[in-house]
Structures are given as structure tokens and as C-alpha cells.
C-alpha positions in Angstrom: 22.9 8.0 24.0 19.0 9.1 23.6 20.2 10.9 21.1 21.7 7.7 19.4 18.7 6.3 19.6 16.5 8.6 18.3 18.7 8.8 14.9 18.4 4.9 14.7 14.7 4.4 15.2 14.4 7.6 12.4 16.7 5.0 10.3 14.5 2.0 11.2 11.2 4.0 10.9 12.6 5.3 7.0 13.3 1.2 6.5 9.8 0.2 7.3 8.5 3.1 5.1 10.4 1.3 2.1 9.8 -2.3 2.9 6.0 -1.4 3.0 5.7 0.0 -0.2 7.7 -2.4 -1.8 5.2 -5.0 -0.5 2.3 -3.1 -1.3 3.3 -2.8 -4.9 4.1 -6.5 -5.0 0.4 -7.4 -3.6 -1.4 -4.5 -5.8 0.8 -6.0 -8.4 -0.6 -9.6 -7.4 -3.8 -8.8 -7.0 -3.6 -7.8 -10.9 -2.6 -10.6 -12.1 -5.3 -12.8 -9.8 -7.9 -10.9 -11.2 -7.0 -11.7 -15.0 -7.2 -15.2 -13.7 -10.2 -15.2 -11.4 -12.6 -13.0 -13.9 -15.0 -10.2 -13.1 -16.8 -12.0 -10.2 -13.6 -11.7 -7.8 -14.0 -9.2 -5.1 -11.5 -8.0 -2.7 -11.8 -7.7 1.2 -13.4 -4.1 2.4 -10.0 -3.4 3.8 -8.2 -4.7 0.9 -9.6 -2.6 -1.9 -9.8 1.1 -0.6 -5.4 0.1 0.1 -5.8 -1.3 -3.8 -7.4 1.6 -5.2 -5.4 4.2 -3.2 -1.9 2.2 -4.5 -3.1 2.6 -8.1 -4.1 5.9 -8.3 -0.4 6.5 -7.9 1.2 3.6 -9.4 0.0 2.1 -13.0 0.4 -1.9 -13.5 3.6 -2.8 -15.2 3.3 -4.3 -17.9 7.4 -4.4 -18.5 10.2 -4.2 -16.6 10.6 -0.6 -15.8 12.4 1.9 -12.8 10.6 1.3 -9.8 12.2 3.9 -7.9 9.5 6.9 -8.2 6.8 4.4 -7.9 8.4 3.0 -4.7 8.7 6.9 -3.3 5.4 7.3 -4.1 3.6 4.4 -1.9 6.1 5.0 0.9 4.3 8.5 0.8 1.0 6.7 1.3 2.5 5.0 3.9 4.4 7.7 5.7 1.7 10.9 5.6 -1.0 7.8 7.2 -3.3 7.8 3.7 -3.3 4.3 3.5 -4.1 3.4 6.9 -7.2 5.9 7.1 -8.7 5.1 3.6 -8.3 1.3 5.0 -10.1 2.7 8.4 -12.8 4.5 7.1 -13.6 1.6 4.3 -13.9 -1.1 7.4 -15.5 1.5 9.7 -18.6 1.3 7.3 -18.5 -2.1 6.9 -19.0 -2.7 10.6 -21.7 -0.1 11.4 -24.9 -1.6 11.9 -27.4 -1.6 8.8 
């Protein structure tokens, strides 16, 4: 039975991997377009932009429909080896230290 469990939460844990990068290539995606609307003067959060910049240094902006697949494998790596979460860390870290 443990062992049951352990295979499903892998299965669920895999599942989260994917839904996160899909939603962090909709929202880097977003972003994009916000920013053709919104002009040079828009800024993102300090959390917000070190995720942004991480996403597109391995996915471009599509400009056409295209296969999302690699790009999809490639945030879920972000996600997965914990990339994403300590570029976001060490971006709000120094924006709360004392100046």
C-alpha cells in the first residue's frame, strides 16, 4: 500500500511539474503582450521578473502558433531542479534587506 502511494504522489508531483510550466509560459507569455500595451515605464514585481527573465532565457515569445512541447519540458525543468524558486528567493531576499 505505501508503495501505492509513493508511485501516485510521483504521478501527482510529475502533474504539477507540467501544470506549472504551462502557467508560467501563459503569464511570461502575458506579461509580453502587457508590456507592448503598457510601454517602457511598466515594471514588474521583484519576484515577478527574476521568474520572467529565468522563463525566457529558455523559451522565446511566440509570435505564431508553434510545438509547445520542448518549450513546456524546458520550464518544467526550471520548475523541477528548484531554479525558479531560488532566482525568485534571492531577487526578494535583496529587496527586503535593509538599505
Amino acid at each position: 500500500m505505501g508503495v501505492t502511494a509513493g508511485l501516485k504522489l510521483r504521478q501527482i508531483n510529475d502533474n504539477v511539474e507540467r501544470i506549472l510550466a504551462i502557467e508560467l509560459m501563459a503569464a511570461a507569455q502575458g506579461i509580453d503582450f502587457r508590456r507592448k500595451q503598457l510601454g517602457a515605464h511598466a515594471h514588474m514585481g521583484a519576484g515577478t521578473a527574476p521568474a520572467y527573465a529565468l522563463i525566457r532565457r529558455e523559451v522565446p515569445f511566440f509570435e505564431a502558433d508553434t510545438v509547445l512541447y520542448p518549450s513546456m519540458e524546458a520550464v518544467r525543468r526550471l520548475v523541477a531542479s528548484g531554479a525558479l524558486v531560488r532566482a525568485v528567493n534571492a531577487q526578494v531576499e535583496d529587496s527586503l534587506e535593509p538599505q
